[in-house]
C-alpha positions in Angstrom: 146.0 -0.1 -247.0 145.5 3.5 -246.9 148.0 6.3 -244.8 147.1 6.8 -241.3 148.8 7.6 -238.0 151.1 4.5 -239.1 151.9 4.8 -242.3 153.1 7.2 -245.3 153.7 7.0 -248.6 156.2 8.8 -250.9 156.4 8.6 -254.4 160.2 9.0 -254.2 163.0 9.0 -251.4 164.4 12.8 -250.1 166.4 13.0 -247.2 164.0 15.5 -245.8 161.6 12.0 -245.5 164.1 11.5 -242.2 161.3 13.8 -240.7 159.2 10.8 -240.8 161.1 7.9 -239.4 161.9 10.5 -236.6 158.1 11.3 -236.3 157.9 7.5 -236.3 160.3 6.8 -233.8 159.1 9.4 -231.2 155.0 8.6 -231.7 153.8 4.6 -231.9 156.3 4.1 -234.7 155.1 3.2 -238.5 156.1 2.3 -241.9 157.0 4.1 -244.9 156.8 3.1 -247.8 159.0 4.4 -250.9 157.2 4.7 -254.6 153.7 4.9 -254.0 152.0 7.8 -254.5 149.9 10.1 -252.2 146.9 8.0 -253.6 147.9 4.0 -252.6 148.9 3.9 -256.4 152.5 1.8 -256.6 154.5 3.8 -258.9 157.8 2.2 -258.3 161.6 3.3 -258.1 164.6 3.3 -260.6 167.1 2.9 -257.4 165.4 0.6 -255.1 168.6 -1.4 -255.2 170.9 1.1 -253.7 168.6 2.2 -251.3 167.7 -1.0 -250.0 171.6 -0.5 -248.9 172.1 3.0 -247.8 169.1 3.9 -245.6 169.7 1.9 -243.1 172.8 3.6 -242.6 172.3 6.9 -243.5 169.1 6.7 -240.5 171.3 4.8 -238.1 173.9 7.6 -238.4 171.8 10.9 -238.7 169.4 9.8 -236.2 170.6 7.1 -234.2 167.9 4.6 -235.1 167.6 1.2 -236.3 164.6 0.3 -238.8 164.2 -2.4 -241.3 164.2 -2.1 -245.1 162.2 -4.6 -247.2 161.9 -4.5 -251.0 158.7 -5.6 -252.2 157.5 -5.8 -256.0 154.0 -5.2 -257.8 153.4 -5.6 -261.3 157.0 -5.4 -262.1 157.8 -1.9 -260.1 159.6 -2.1 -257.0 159.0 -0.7 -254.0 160.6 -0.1 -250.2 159.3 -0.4 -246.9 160.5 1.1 -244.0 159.8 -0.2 -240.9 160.2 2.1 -238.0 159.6 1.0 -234.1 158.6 3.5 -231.3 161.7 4.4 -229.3 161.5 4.8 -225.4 163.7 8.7 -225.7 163.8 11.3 -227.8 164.7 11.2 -231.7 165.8 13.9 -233.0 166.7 15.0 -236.9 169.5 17.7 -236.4 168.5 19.5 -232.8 164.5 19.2 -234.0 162.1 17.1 -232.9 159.1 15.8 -234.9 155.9 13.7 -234.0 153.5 11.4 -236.0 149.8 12.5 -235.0 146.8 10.9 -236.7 148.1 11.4 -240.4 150.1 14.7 -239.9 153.9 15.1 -239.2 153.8 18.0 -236.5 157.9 19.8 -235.4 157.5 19.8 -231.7 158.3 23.2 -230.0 157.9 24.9 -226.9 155.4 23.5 -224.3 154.4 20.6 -226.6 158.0 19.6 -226.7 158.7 20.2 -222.9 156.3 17.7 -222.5 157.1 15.4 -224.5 160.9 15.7 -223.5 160.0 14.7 -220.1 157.4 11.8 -220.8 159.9 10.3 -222.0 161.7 10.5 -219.2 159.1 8.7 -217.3 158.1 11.9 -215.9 154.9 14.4 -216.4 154.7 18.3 -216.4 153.2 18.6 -212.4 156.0 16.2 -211.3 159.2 18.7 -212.5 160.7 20.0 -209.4 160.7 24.0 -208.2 163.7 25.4 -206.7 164.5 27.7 -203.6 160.4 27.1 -202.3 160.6 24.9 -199.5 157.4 23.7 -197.1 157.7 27.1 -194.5 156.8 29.2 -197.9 153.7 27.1 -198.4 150.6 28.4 -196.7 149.5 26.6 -193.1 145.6 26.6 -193.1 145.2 24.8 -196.4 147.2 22.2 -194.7 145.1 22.3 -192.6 142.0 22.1 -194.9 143.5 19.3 -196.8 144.0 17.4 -193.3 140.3 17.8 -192.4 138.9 16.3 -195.8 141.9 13.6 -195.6 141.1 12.1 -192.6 137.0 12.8 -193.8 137.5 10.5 -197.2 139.8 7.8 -195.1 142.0 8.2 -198.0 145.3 8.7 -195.9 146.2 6.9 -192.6 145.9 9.0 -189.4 149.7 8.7 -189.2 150.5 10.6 -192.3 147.5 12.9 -191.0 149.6 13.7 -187.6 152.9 14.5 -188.9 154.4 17.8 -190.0 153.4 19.5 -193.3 156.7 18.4 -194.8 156.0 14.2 -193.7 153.0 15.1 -195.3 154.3 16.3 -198.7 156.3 13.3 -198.5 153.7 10.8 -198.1 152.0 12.7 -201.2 154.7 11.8 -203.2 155.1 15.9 -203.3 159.2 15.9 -203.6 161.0 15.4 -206.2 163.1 12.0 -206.8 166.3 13.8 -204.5 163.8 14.9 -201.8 165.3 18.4 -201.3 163.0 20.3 -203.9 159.2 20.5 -204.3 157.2 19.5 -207.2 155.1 21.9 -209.0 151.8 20.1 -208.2 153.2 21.1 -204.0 153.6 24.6 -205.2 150.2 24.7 -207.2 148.0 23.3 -204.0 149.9 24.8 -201.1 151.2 27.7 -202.2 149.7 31.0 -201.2 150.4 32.2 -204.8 151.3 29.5 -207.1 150.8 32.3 -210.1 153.8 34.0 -208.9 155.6 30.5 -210.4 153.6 29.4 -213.2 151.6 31.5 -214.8 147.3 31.5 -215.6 147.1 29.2 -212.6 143.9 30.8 -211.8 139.9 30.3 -213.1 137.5 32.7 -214.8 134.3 33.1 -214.5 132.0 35.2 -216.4 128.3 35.5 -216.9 126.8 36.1 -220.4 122.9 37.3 -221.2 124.9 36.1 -224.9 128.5 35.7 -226.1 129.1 38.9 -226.9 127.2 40.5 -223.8 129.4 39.9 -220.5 127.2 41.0 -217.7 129.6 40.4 -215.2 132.9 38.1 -214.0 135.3 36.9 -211.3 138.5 35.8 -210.9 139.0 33.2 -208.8 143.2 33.0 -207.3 145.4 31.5 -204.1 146.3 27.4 -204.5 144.3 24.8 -206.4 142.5 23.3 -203.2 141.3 27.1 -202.1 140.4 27.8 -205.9 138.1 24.3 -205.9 136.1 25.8 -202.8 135.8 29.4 -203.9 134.9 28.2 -207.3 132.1 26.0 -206.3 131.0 28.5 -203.2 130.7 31.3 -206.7 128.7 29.2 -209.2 126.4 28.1 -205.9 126.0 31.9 -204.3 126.4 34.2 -207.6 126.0 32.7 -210.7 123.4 29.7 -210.5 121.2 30.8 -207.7 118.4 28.0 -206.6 114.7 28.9 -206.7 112.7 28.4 -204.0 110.0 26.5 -204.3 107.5 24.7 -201.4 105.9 21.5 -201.6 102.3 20.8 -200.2 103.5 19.7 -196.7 105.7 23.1 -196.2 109.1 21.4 -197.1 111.3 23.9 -198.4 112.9 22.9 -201.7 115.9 24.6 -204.0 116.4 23.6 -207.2 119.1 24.9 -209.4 119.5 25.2 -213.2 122.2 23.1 -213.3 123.0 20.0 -211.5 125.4 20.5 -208.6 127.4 17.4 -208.2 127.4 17.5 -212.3 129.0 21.3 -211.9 131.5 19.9 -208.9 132.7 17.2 -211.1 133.5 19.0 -214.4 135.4 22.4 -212.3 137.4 19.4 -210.4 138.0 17.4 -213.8 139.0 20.8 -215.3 141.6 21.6 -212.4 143.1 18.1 -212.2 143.1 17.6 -216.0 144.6 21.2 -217.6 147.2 21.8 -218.8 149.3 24.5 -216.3 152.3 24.9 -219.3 149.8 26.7 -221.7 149.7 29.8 -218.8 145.9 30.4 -219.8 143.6 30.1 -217.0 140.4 27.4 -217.0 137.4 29.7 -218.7 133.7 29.0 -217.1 131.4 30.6 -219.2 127.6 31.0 -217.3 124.3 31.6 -219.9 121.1 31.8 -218.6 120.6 28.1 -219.9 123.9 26.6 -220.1 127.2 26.3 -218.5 130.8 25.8 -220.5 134.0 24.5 -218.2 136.6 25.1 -220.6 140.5 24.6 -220.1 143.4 23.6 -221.7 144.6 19.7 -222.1 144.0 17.0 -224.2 142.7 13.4 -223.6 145.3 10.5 -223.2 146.9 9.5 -226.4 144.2 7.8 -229.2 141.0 8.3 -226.9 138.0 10.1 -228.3 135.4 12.0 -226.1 133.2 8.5 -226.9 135.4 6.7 -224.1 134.0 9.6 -221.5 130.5 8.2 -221.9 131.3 4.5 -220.8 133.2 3.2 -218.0 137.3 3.7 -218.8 140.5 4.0 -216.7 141.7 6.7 -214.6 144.8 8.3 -216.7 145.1 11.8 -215.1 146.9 14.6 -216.9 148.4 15.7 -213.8 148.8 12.6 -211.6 150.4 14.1 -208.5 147.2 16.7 -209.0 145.2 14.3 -208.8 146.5 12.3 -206.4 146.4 14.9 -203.8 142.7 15.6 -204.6 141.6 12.2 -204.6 143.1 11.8 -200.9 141.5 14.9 -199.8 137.7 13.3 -201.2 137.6 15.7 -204.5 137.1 13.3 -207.0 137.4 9.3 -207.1 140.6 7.9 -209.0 138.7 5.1 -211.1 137.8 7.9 -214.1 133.9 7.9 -212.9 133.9 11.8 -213.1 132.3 12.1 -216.7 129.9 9.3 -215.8 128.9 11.1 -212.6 128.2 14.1 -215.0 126.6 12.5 -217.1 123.9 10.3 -214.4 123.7 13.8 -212.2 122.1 15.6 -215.7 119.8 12.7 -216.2 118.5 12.8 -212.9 118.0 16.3 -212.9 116.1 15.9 -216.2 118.5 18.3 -218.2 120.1 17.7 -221.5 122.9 15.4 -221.9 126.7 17.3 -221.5 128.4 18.0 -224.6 132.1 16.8 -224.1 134.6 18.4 -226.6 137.8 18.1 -227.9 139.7 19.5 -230.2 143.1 20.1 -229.4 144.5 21.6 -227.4 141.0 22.5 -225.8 138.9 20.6 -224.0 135.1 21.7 -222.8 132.1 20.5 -220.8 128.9 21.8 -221.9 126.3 21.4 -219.5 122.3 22.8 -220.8 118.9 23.1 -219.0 116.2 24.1 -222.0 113.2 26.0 -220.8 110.1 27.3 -223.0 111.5 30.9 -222.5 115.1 30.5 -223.8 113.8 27.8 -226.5 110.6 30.3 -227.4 113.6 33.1 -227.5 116.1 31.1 -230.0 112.8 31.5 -232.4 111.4 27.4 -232.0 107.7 27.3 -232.6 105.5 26.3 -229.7 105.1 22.8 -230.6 108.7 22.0 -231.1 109.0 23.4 -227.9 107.1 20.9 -226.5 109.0 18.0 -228.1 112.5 19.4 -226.6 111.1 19.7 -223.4 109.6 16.2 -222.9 112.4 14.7 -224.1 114.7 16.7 -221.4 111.7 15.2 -219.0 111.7 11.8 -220.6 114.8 11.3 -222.4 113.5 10.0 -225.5 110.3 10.3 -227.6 108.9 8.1 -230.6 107.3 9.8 -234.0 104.2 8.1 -232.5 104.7 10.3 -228.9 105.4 13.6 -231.0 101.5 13.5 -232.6 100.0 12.4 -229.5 102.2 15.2 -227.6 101.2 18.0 -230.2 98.1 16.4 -231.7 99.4 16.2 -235.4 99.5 13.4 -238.2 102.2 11.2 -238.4 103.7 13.8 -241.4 103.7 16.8 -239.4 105.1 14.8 -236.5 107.9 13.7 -239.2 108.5 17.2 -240.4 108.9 18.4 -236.5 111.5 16.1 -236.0 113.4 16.6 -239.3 113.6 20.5 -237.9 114.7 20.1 -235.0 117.6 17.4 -236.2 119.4 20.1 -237.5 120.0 21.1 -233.8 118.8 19.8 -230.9 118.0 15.6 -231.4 119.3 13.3 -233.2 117.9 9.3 -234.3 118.8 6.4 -232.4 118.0 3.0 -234.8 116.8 2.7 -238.5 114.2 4.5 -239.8 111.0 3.2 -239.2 109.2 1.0 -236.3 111.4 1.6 -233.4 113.2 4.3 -234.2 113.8 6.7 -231.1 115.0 10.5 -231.1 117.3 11.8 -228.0 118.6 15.1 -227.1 122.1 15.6 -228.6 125.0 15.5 -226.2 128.0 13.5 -224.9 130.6 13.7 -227.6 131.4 16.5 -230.2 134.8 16.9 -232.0 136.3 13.7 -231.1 
């Protein structure tokens, strides 16, 4: 047994510990246990007795909760449990509200606790409604747009296509519970200027030669459907321009650095997933070779960025967001987006994204090596070679690397130990069979 998000220990019992069995209460619940040490060690307690009697009181009566006290024994010391369940509203120790996360106890405050207030109300941030806005302040034509790609997908019935704006918002699920006020997800896709109501409701983009050398940036403004097509219109027309290229019969052909439907799918994820309480806007950051779609949110409770990588449910940080996007063909509502990513950058023979998380951020990395920006970070012709045929080929053998470079199988070792430390990493035990890939996927789960 050691502490975790669902247990503590504490050598002793203080009333402050009624932090925890609220942190308990208002996370997955959890046990704590009374006269062990901060190391697993049993030290055992004088008053187990009395205690065994009291807490249960004193928590029921400071905090409203029931929990069950055992007393267990070890080598002659005893020892208490406390056994705390998760409760379906809001615990709190004295006007404060606390919060077991992985092994920390965290005071919720501000937007973390608005959030939490109302999930436990069965309700999420995008669903609060907005008073004094009604459907005449919202703007016509991206009605209008939203129709067109509506009845495009198939995604609504042609009857809720032909009604007025406001049968619309209703069949979007768009008013609150009472039906006289609009959500905040109607204001933040309709609106001519949801800003004006919640704050950093807008995207960034900026183009870097490095991060400290910002050659030049827009912003992008108006609703969330007219920021989707302005976005993707800017990173098409201004900051990822294709090159031209002809093939032996005449065809035209473009090809851009970066993978389009890989670049549509993380600046949709990134609007349908952030955060809109945090008032900072989503961040795209444009390098020659690489592309970062950064914004605030946080993956659903106990995921890690692994779960992007393989096929997983759709649990959307703004569901009425999202809802209205998936009906107007943005993005599909079975949680394919990061898999889309991820099979759009292997067919356009790219590195794979670099999904990160560390609260309360969340980031897509997308890169495109080249033998100019790889020669420019300083990597020696030959490990240049490696990177790039493994961005062609997606993996490569110690056998491949001194066929590829026309070394022994030491220097073809030695290559891959230096690049290791940056850009691959070993798939398998070391020896026959042993593969090397491009790093990617997950980072700071």
């Amino acid at each position: 047994m050691a502490e975790s998000q669902h247990i503590e220990w504490k050598e002793t019992w203080h009333e402050k510990y009624l932090k925890w069995v609220s942190g308990f209460a208002n996370a997955q619940g959890g046990t704590l246990y009374i006269g062990i040490d901060n190391k697993g060690v049993v030290k055992g307690i004088s008053n187990a007795q009395k205690l065994l009697e009291d807490l249960p009181n004193q928590i029921r009566d400071v905090l409203g909760v029931m929990v069950a006290v055992n007393l267990h024994t070890k080598d002659g010391l005893e020892y208490l449990e406390i056994i705390v369940e998760q409760y379906p509203f809001p615990i709190s120790l004295r006007g404060k509200y606390y919060y077991r996360s992985g092994s920390t106890l965290q005071e919720l405050k501000g937007a973390a606790l608005t959030k939490f207030l109302l999930e436990r109300q069965g309700k999420k941030w995008d669903g609060v409604p907005v008073p004094n806005i009604s459907v005449e302040d919202l703007k016509d034509n991206t009605f209008n747009i939203f129709k067109l790609k509506a009845e495009k997908s198939k995604r609504l019935s042609t009857e809720d296509l032909e009604g007025s704006n406001k049968e619309l918002l209703e069949s979007l699920n768009l008013y609150a519970d009472n039906d006289t006020m609009l959500k905040r997800a109607a204001v933040l896709l309709f609106h001519p200027n949801p800003e004006k109501y919640i704050t950093g409701a807008f995207i960034k983009i900026g183009f870097f030669e490095d991060d400290d050398d910002l050659k030049y940036q827009d912003e992008i403004k108006g609703n969330l459907l007219e920021q989707a097509e302005e976005t993707l219109d800017l990173l098409k027309t201004k900051y990822d321009k294709a090159s031209i290229s002809y093939a032996d019969d005449g065809t035209r052909e473009e090809k851009f650095t970066f993978p389009q439907d890989a670049v549509r799918e993380a600046v949709l994820n990134a609007i349908a997933h952030k955060d809109y309480s945090s008032g900072i806007p989503i961040q795209i950051s444009v390098y020659s070779n690489k592309i970062i779609f950064w914004n605030e949110g946080q993956l659903p409770e106990n995921w890690t960025v692994d779960r992007l990588s393989e096929k997983h449910p759709s649990k959307p940080f703004n569901p009425d967001i999202a809802n209205t996007l998936f009906r107007a063909g943005y993005i599909e509502s079975w949680g394919r987006g990061t898999i889309k990513i991820i099979n759009a950058c292997k067919a356009h023979k790219i590195a794979p994204p670099i999904f990160a998380n560390t609260a309360p951020d969340f980031q897509v990395t997308l890169i495109s090596y080249s033998e100019k920006g790889l020669s420019k970070m300083g990597l020696k012709k030959e490990l240049v070679k490696i990177v790039l045929h493994l961005q062609e080929n997606e993996n490569i053998t110690n056998t491949d690397v001194q066929k590829l470079c026309d070394v022994s199988k030491a220097t073809a070792t030695r290559y891959l130990n230096d690049l290791e430390k940056s850009f691959i990493e070993k798939v398998g035990t070391t020896g026959v069979g042993t593969i090397y890939v491009l790093k990617g996927l997950n980072k700071d789960s």
